[in-house]
C-alpha positions as a Markdown table, in Angstrom:
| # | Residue | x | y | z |
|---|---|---|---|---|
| 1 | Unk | -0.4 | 2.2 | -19.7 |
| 2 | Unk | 1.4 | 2.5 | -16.2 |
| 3 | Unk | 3.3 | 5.9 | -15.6 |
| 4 | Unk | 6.9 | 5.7 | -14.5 |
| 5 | Unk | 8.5 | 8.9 | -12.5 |
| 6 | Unk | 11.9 | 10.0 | -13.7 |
| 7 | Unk | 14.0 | 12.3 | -12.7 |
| 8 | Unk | 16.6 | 14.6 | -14.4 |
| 9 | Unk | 20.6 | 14.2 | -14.6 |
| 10 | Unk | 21.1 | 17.8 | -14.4 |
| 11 | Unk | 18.4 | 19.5 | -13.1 |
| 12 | Unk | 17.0 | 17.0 | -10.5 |
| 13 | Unk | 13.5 | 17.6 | -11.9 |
| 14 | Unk | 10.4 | 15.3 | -11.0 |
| 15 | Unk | 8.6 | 13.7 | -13.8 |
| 16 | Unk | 6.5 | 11.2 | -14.7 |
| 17 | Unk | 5.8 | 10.1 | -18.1 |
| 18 | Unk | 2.7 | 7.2 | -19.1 |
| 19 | Unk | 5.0 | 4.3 | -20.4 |
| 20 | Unk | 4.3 | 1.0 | -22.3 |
| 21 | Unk | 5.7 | -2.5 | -20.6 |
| 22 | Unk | 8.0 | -3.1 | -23.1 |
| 23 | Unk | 9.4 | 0.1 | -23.5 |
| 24 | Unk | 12.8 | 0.6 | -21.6 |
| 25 | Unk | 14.1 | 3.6 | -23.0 |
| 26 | Unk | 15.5 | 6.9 | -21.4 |
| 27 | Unk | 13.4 | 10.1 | -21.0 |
| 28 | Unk | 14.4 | 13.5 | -22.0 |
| 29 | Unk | 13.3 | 16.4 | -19.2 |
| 30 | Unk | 10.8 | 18.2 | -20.4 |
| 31 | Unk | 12.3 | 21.5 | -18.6 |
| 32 | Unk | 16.8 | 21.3 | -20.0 |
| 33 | Unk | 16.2 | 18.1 | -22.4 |
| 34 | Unk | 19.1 | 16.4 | -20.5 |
| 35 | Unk | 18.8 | 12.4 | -19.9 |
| 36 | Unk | 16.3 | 11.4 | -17.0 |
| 37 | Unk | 16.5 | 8.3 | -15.4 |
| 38 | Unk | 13.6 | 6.4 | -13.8 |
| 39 | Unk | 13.2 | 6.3 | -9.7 |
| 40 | Unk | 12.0 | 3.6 | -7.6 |
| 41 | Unk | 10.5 | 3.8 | -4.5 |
| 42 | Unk | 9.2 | 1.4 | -2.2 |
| 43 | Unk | 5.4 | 0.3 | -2.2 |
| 44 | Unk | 3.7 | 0.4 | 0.9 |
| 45 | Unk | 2.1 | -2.6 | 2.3 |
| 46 | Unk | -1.1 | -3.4 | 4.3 |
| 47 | Unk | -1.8 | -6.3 | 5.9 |
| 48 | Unk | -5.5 | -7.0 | 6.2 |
| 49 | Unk | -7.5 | -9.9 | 8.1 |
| 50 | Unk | -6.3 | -12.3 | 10.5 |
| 51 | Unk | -3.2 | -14.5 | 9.9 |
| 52 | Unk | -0.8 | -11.8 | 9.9 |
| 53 | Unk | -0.2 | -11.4 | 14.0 |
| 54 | Unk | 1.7 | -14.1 | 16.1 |
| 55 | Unk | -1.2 | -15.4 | 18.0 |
| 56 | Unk | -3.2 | -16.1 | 14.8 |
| 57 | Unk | -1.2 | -18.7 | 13.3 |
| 58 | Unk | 1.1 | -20.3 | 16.4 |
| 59 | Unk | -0.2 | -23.6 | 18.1 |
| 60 | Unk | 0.5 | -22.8 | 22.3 |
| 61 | Unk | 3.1 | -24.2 | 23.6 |
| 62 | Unk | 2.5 | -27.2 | 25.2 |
| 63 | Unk | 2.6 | -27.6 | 28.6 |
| 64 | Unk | 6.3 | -28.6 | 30.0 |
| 65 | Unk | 7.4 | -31.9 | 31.1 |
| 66 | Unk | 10.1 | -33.2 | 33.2 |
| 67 | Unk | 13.5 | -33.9 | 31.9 |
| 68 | Unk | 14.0 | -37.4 | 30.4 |
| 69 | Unk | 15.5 | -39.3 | 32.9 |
| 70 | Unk | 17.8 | -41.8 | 32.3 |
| 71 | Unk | 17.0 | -45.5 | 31.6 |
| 72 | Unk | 19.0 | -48.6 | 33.1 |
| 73 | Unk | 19.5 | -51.6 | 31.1 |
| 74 | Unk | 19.6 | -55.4 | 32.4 |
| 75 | Unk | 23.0 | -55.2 | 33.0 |
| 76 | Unk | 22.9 | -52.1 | 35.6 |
| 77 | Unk | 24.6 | -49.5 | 32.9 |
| 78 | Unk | 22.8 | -46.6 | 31.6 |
């Protein structure tokens, strides 16, 4: 079972308490048995191996060439 960490209404106590998946409901503190609601934080993220910098992934440019020029028909009109 994953364990979710609450904290209290009124108290602003820390908590965590071994939850099933389905089960949504509120906690009760343990310390003043007021309503605790559940806190989410953000989970950290490591990039491992290559692919994940610039250079691994992006072709190099290739090299640059001059500016279309302008064509001229038959008739001597661009």
């Amino acid at each position: 079972m994953p364990t979710y960490e609450f904290e209290c209404k009124k108290c602003h106590h820390h908590f965590d308490v071994k939850r099933k998946y389905g089960d949504f409901s509120d906690a009760e503190c343990p310390e003043c048995k007021a309503k605790a609601v559940r806190c989410f934080s953000p989970v950290p993220v490591i990039f491992k191996g290559s692919g994940f910098y610039v250079t691994d992934h992006r072709k190099p440019f290739p090299p640059e060439s001059p500016a279309p020029t302008a064509t001229k028909t038959a008739a001597g009109t661009e």
